[in-house]
Structures are given as structure tokens and as C-alpha cells.
N, C-alpha and C positions, 0 to 999 in steps of 0.2 A: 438482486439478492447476492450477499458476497458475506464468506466464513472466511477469517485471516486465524490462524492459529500458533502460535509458538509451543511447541509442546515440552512438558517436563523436562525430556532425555535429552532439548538443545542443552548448551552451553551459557548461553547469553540471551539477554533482551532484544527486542528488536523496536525497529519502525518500520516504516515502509512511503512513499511518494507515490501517487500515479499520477504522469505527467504525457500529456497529449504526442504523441507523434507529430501532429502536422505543424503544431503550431511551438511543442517545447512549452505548454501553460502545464504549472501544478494545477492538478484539480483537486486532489486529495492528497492530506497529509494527515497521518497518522499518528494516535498517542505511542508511548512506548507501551510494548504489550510483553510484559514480564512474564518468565516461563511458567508452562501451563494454562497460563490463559489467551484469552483469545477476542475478537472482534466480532460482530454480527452484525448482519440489518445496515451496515456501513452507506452513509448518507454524503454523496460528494459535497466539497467545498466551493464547489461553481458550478452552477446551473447549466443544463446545456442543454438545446431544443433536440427535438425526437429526432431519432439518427442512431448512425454506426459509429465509432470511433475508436481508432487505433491507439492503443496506448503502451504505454512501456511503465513496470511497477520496479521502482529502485526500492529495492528490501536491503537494510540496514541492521545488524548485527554491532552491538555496542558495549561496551563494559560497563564495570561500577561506576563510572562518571562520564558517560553518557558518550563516550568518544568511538567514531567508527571503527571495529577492525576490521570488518569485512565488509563488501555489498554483492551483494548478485540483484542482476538485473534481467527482466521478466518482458513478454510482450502478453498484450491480453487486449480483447477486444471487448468493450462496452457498447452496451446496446438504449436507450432513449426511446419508451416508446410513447409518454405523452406528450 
């Protein structure tokens, strides 16, 4: 279960990556989620067998044409349990 949220009072759109620690694989890659709204129920793009896994979420801050100004990067652990 995973809530991503951009809220009204940011600045900018955003995206976001989650890409494995050990290995450096995207697993997920994220629409742009324009202010105020938000993501839910979020379904990786690569399967992974039941497990713990170390991850890093590169959150990306973009302008009108889609170009980074920012990123802040995240660590977060994902959990696999069938």
C-alpha cells in the first residue's frame, strides 16, 4: 500500500523513481502527478518474489515542460509478501 501526494501549496509537478539498492533496477516509474493530486494503490513495474527490499525513491520536481529543477532522494524499504 503506497499514497504519493503532491499537494496544492508545492510549487511544481512532480515524478518520482523507485529504484532497488542492490541492484540499481527501476522498479517503478511514476506519471507526473500535478499539484494537488496524488497517486494510490501504486502497482510496481517489476515483479518481485516475497521479500524485503531496500530501495531509494528519486522524487523529481519539474516545470512547465517537464524539465528537472530539483530532485531529493528518499530511502524506503519495501516489503513482498506473496
Amino acid at each position: 500500500n503506497a499514497l504519493v501526494e503532491n499537494l496544492a501549496v508545492n510549487t511544481h509537478d512532480v515524478y518520482f523513481d523507485v529504484i532497488r539498492s542492490d541492484t540499481n533496477e527501476v522498479i517503478y516509474e511514476s506519471p507526473v502527478i500535478p499539484l494537488g493530486s496524488y497517486l494510490k494503490d501504486i502497482t510496481l513495474d517489476k515483479d518481485l518474489d516475497a521479500g524485503t527490499y531496500d530501495c531509494v525513491m528519486e522524487y523529481h520536481l519539474i516545470d512547465e515542460n517537464q524539465t528537472t529543477q530539483s530532485t531529493l532522494s528518499v530511502t524506503l524499504t519495501i516489503i513482498v509478501e506473496n
